[in-house]
TORVEX-328066 format. One record per residue (C-alpha): residue in one letter; x, y, z. Coordinates in pm, whole numbers, padded with zeros to 5 digits, always signed. Example, Ala and Ser with C-alpha at 12.3 -4.5 7.8 and 13.67 -1.06 7.14 Angstrom:
2
A+01230-00450+00780 S+01367-00106+00714 
//
This chain:
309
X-01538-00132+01800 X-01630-00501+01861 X-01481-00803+01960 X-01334-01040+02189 X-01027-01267+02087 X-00665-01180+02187 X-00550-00972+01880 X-00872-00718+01920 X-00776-00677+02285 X-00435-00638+02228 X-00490-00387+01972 X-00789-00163+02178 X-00527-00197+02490 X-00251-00029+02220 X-00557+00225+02108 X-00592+00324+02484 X-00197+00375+02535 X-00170+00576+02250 X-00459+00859+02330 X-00235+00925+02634 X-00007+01108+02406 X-00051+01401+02152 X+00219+01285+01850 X+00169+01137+01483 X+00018+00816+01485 X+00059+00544+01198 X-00243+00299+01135 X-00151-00031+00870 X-00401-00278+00782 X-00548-00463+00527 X-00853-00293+00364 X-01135-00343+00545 X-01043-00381+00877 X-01131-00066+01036 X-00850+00206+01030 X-01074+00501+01028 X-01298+00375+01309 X-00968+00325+01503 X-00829+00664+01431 X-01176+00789+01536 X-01143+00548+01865 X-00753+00757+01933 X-00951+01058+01856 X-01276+01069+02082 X-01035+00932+02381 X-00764+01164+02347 X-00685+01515+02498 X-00838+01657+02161 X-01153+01504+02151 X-01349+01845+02169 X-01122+01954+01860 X-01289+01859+01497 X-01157+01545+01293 X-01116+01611+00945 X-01024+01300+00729 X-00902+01358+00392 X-00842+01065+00136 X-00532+01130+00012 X-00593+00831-00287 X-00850+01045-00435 X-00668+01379-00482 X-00488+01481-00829 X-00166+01548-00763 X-00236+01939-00904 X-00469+01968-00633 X-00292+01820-00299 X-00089+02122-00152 X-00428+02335-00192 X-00647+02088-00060 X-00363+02039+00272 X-00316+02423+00270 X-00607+02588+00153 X-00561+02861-00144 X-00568+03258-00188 X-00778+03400-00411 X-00650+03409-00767 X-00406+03189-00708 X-00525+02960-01032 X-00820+02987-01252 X-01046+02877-01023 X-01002+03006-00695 X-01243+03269-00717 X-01224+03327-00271 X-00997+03228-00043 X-01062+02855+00075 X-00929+02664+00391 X-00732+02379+00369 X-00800+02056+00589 X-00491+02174+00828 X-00635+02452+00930 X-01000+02322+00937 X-00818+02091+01197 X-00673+02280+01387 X-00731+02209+01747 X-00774+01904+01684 X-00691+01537+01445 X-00648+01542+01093 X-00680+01195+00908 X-00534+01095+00607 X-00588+00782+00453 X-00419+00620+00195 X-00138+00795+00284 X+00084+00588+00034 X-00061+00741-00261 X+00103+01059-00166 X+00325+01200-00455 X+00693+01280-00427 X+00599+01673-00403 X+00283+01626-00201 X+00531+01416+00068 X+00772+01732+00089 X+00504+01946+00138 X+00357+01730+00434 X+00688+01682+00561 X+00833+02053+00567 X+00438+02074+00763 X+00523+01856+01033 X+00881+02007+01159 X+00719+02336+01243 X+00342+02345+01243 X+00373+02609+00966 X+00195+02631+00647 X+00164+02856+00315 X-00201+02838+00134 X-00128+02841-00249 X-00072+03169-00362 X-00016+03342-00019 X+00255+03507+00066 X+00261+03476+00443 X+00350+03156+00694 X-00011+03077+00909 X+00032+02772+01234 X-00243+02522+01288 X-00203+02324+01628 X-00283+01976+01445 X-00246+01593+01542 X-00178+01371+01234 X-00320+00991+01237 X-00204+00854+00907 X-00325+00526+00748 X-00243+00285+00496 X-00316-00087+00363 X+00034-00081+00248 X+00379-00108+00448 X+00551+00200+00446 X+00831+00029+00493 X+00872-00179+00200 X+00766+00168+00007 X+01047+00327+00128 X+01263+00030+00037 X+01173+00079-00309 X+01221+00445-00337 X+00817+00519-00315 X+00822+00696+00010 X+01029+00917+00179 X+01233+00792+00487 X+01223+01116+00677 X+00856+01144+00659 X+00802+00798+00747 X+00978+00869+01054 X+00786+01146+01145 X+00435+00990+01083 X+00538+00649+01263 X+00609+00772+01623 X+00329+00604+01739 X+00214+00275+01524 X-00074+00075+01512 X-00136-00245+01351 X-00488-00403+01290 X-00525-00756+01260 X-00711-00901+00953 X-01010-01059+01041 X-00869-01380+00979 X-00679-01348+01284 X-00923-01271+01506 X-01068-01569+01681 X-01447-01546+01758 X-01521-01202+01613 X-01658-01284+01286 X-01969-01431+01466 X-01997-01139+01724 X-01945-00863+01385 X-02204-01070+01240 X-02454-01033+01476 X-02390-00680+01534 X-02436-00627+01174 X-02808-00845+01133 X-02934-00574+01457 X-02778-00297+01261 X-02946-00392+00943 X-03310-00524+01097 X-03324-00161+01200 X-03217+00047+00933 X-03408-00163+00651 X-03714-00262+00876 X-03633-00664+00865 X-03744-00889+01126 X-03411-01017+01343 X-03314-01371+01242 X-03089-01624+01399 X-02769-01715+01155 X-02825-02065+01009 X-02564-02302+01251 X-02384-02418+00917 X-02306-02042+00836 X-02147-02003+01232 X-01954-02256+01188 X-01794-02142+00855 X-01731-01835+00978 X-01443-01999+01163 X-01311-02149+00839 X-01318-01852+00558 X-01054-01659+00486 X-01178-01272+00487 X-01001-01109+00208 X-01224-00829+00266 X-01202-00795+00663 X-01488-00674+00840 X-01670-00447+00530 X-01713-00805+00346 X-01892-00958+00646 X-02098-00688+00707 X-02169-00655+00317 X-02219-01051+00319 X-02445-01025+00640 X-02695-00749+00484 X-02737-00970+00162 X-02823-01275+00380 X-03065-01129+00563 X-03245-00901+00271 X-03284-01147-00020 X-03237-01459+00239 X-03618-01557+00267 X-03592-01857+00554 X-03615-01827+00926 X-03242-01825+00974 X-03016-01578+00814 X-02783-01798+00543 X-02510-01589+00331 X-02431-01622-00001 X-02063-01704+00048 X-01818-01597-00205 X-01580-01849-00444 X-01807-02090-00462 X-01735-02191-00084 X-02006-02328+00069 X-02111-02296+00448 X-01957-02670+00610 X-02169-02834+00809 X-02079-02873+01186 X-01760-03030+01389 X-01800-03368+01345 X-01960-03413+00995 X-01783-03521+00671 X-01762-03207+00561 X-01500-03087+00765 X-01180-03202+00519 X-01339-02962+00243 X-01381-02716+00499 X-00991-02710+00577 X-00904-02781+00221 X-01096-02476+00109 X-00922-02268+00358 X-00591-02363+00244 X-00674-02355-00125 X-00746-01938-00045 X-00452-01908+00196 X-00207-02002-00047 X-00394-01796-00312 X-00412-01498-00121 X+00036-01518-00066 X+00072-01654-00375 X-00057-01365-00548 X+00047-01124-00332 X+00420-01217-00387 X+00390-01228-00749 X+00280-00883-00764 X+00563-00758-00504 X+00835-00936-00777 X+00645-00755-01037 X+00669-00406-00856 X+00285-00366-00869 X+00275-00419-01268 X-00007-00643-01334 X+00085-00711-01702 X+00455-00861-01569 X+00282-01044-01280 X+00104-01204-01570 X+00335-01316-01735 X+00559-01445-01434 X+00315-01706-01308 X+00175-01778-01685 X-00134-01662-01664 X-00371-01406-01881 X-00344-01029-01753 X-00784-01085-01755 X-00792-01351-01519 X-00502-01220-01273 X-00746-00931-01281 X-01022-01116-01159 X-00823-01266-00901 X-00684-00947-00789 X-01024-00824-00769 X-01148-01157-00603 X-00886-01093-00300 X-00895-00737-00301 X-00508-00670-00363 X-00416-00331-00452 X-00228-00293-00802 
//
């Protein structure tokens, strides 16, 4: 984990209070900003760092298929289930299980996690006996539970339980300075891995580094960084920067209005949006229709600041 402005240090001197203690952690951030590498981080420093860490994405999981994939199965329990199988509790045990995206939990896969974390006690699908797995849960989401639970998406006593420890991690937006130091960690990860020569960055593309807004956190600099400096054929590394926005050039020049004015113009974007689809409840088709747009190009812009139907 890299970086050096006030809201990284903050947040790695929270990361180093919270390995002191073995309860459920909560992680919230935007996408992109690093919430598995910070579980990881609560992880390798904790008291169960010589325990395994399983993450599971709980986004990608059927709702049929949760409580077996949690719990494990018996054999014959459905069609399928030719052998008994371990779930990702016990596969954990000892030490940290991860799940992201905890939000797209469904109402039955949220009891079943719940009624898991009062006792430690578990049932694989089909079996007819209680098992224990000794387990530390780090949940994570790009959501607020909080406003979830407002709206009757997520249960209150589970929320509880998983947010006894919280962590917050700041957009990239707010961090002062770290875009530049990502960056170049990125062009020495990337010279090595695709056999490039290492380039400077081009001083325009520093200095607008400072002014963009990062929708995407730190996985769109470092996908923005290994375009620049694959298909980027100059001695300095320049990136292709998204929107149209181009790279300003340095304090002092004319170009520093359109600088700020660009930064404003996706600022108010980025909130406007986002509110529009929070009145809508998520519905993309209402949020359409609400600011008097097309559904096709609210979809784009969706898309173009990465926020979650």
């Amino acid at each position: 984990m890299i970086g050096k402005s006030c809201a990284f240090l903050k947040m790695m001197a929270l990361i180093e209070k919270i390995t002191l203690y073995d309860a459920p952690v909560l992680i919230e951030g935007e996408t992109g900003t690093g919430k598995e590498l910070a579980a990881r981080a609560i992880h390798y420093q904790g008291k169960r760092r010589h325990g395994p860490f399983v993450p599971l994405n709980c986004g990608a999981l059927p709702d049929n298929l949760i409580e077996s994939e949690l719990f494990g199965h018996c054999r014959g329990a459905f069609t399928d289930a030719r052998t008994d199988k371990p779930g990702v509790v016990e596969l954990a045990h000892a030490g940290t299980l991860f799940l992201d995206e905890v939000d797209a939990l469904s109402g039955k896969a949220q009891v079943a996690l719940l009624r898991f974390l009062q006792d430690q006690q578990f049932r694989p699908v089909g079996g007819r006996t209680e098992r224990s797995s000794d387990v530390r849960i780090i949940a994570a989401t790009n959501r607020r539970l909080s406003e979830l639970e407002a709206q009757g998406q997520f249960r209150l006593d589970l929320f509880y339980r998983l947010r006894i420890l919280h962590l917050r991690l700041p957009p990239l937006r707010e961090r002062e300075g770290d875009p530049e130091l990502l960056a170049r960690h990125f062009a020495q990860i990337g010279s090595a891995r695709f056999g490039k020569c290492v380039r400077p960055f081009d001083p325009q593309t520093l200095h607008w580094f400072s002014c963009y807004h990062w929708p995407g956190n730190i996985r769109e600099l470092e996908n923005m960084v290994y375009q620049g400096l694959l298909l980027g054929d100059g001695p300095c590394i320049q990136l292709n920067t998204p929107a149209g926005l181009q790279a300003p050039e340095p304090a002092g020049s004319s170009m520093n209005y359109r600088c700020a004015k660009e930064r404003a113009i996706v600022e108010f974007e980025s909130r406007f949006l986002r509110a529009a689809m929070h009145h809508s409840g998520g519905n993309v088709s209402a949020a359409a229709r609400l600011i008097g747009t097309e559904r096709r190009h609210l979809g784009r812009l969706l898309k173009k600041y990465q926020i979650e139907a």
